[in-house]
VOMAR-477539 format. One record per residue: z, x, y negated of N, C-alpha, C, O, CB in turn; residue in three letters. Coordinates in steps of 0.001 Angstrom, whole numbers, padded with zeros to 6 digits, always signed. Each point is the difference from the previous one (the first is absolute). Glycine has a CB too. Layout:
N
ZXYZXYZXYZXYZXYALA;...
END
This chain:
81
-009774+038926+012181-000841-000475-001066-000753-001265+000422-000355-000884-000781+000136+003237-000063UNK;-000014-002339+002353-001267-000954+000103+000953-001168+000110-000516-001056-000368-001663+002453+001649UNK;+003657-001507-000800+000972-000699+000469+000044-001039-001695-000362-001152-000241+001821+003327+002549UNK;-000782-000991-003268-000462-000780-001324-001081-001251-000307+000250-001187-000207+000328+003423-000226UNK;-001849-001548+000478-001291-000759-000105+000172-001237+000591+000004-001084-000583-001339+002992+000620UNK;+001503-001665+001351-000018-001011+001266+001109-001347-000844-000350-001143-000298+000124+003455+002985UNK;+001355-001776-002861+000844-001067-000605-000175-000588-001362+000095-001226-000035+001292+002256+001392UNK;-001603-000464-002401-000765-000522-000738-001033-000789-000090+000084-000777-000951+000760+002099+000708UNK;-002407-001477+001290-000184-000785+000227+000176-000906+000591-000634-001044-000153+000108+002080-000450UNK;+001583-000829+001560+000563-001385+000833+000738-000523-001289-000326-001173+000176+000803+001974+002707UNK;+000185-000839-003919+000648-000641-000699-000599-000675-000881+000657-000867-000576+000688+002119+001058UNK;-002693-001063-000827-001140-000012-000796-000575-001372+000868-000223-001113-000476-000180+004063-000406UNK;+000255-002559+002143-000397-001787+000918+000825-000480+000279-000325-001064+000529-001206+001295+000533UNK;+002938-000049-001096+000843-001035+000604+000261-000901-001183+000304-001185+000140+000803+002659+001740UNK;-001245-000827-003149-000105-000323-001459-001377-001387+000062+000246-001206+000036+000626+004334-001136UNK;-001930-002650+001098-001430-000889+000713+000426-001035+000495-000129-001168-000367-001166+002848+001094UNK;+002115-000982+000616-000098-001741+000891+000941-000784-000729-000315-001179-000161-000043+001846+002790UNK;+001428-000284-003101+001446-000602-000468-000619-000852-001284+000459-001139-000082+001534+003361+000861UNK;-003065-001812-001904-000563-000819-000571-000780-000946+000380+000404-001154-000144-000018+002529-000828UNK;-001527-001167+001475-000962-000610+000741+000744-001361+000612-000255-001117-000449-001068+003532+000953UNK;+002493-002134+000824+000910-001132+000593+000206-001049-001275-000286-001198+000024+001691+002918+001857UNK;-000798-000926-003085+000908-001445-000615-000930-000285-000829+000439-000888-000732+002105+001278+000725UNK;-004014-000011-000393-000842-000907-000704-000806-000785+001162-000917-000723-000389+000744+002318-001842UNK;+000356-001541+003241-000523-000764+001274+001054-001123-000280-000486-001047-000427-000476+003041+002393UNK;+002257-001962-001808+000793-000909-000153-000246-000790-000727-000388-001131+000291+001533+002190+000247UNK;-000920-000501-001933-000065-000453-000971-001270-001208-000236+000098-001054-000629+001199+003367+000152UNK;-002450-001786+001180-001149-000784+000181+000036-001242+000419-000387-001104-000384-000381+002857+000689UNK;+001485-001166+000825-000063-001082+000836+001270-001358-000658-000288-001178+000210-000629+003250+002130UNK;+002160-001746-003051+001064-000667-000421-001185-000799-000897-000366-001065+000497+002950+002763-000309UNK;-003147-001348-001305-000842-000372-000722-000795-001263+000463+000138-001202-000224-000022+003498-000454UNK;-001104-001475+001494-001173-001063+001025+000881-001154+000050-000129-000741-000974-001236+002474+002813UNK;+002465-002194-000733+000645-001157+000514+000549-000552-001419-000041-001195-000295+000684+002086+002934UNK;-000160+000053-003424+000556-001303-001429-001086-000641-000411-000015-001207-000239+001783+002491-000971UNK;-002759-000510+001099-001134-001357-000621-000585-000614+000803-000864-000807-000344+000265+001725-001303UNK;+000919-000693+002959-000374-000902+001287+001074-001666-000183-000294-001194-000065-000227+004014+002005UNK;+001678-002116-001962+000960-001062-000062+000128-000872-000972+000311-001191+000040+000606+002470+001013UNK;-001282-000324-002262-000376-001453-001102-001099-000585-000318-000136-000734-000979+001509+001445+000042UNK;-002319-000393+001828-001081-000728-000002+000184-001205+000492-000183-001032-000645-000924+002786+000724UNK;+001623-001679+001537+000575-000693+000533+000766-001251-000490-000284-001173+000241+000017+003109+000707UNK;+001347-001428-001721+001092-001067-000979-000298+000043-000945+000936+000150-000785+000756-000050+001527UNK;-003125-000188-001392-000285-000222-001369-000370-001707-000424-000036-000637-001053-000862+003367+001163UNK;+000670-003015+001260-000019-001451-000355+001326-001039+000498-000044-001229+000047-002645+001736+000117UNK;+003601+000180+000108+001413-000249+000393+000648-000743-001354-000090+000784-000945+000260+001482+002737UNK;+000347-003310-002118+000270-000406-000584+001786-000413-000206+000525-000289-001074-003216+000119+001416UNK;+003332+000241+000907+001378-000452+000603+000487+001190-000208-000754+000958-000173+000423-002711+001921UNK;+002045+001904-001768+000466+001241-000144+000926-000001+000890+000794-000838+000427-001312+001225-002549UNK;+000259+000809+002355+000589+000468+001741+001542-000094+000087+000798-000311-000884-002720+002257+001286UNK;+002148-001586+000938+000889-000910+000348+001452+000903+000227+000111+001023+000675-002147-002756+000410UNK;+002771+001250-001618+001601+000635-000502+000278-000038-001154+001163+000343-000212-001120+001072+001566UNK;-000874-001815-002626+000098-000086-001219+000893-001215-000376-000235-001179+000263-001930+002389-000400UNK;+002969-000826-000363+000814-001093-000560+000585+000192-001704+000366+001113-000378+000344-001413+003149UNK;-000683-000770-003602+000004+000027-001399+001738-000507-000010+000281-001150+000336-003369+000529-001143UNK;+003876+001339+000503+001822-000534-000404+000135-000747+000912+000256-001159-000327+000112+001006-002059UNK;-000462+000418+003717+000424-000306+000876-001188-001442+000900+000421-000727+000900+002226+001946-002359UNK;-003655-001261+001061-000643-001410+000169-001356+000872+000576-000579+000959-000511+001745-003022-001722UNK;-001423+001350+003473-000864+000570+000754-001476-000473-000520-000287-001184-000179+002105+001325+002137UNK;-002709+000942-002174-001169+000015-000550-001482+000448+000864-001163-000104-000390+002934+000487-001547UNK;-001267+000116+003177-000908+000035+001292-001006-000909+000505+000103-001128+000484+001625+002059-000025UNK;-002938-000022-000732-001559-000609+000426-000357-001115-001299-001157-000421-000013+001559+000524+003141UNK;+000584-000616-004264-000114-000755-000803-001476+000772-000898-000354+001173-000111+003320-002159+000339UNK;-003575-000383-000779-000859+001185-001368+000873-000320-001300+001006-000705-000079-003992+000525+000861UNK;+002331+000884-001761+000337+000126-001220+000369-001615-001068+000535-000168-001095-002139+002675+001703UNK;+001218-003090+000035+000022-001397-001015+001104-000097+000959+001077+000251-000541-003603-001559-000615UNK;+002633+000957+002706+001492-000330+000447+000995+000403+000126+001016-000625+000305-001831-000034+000295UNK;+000688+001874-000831+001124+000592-000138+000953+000214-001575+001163+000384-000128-002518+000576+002287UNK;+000605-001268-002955+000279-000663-001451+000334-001196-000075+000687-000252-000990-002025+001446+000216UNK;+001071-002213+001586+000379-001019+000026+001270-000541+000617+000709-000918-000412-002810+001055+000112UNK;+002278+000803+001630+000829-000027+000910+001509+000917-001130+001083-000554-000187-003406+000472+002911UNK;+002037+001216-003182+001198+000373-000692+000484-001031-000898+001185-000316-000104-001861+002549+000269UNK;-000443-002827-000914-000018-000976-001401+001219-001038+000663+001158+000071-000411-004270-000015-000701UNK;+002768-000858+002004+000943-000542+001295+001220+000201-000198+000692-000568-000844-002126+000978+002380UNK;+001877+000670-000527+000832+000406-000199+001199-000294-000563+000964-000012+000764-002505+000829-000435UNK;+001781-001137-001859+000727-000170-000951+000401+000938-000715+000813-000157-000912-000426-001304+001911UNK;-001051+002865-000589+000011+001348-000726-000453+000010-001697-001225-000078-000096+000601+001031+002653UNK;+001114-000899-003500-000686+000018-001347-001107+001067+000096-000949+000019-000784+003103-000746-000543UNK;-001980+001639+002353-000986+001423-000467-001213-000568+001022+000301-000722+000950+001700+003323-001457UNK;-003424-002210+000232-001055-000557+000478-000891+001761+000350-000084+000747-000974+000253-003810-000666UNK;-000467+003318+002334-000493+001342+000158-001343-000638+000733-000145-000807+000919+002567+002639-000726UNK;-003453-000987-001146-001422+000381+000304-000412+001304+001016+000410+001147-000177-000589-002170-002207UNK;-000456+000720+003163-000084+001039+000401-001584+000193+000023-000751-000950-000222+003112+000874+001366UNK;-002738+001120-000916-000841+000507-000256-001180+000712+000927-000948+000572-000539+002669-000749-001034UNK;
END
C-alpha cells in the first residue's frame, strides 16, 4: 500500500519538475528574443545570405536593395519589408 502512495507521489513531482524545467526554458527562450531584438531593432541592413531571383541583397537596406533589383533588368521590383 505504502509502495502505491510512495509512487504516486513521485509521479506527482516528477510531473512538478518536468513542468517547472520547460517553463524555465521557455522563459528563458523568451528573455533572449526580446534581448535580440532589442539589439537589431535599430538594424536597418538585411542579413546576410538573402538573395532576391538570384541577385545578392546582403547587408544592403531597403531603398538599395530596390534599387539594386530595379537594376538588374528584372521587370519584377520586390519591396521588402
Amino acid at each position: 500500500m505504502r509502495d502505491k502512495i510512495n509512487k504516486g507521489k513521485t509521479q506527482k513531482l516528477n510531473k512538478k519538475v518536468t513542468i517547472i524545467t520547460l517553463l524555465c526554458v521557455i522563459i528563458t527562450l523568451l528573455f533572449f528574443s526580446v534581448i535580440f531584438s532589442l539589439v537589431n531593432m535599430a538594424n536597418n541592413k538585411i542579413i546576410y545570405g538573402v538573395k532576391i531571383e538570384g541577385i545578392e541583397v546582403s547587408n544592403l537596406t531597403r531603398r538599395r536593395s530596390k534599387i539594386k533589383s530595379k537594376g538588374s533588368g528584372n521587370k519584377k521590383c520586390y519591396y521588402l519589408l
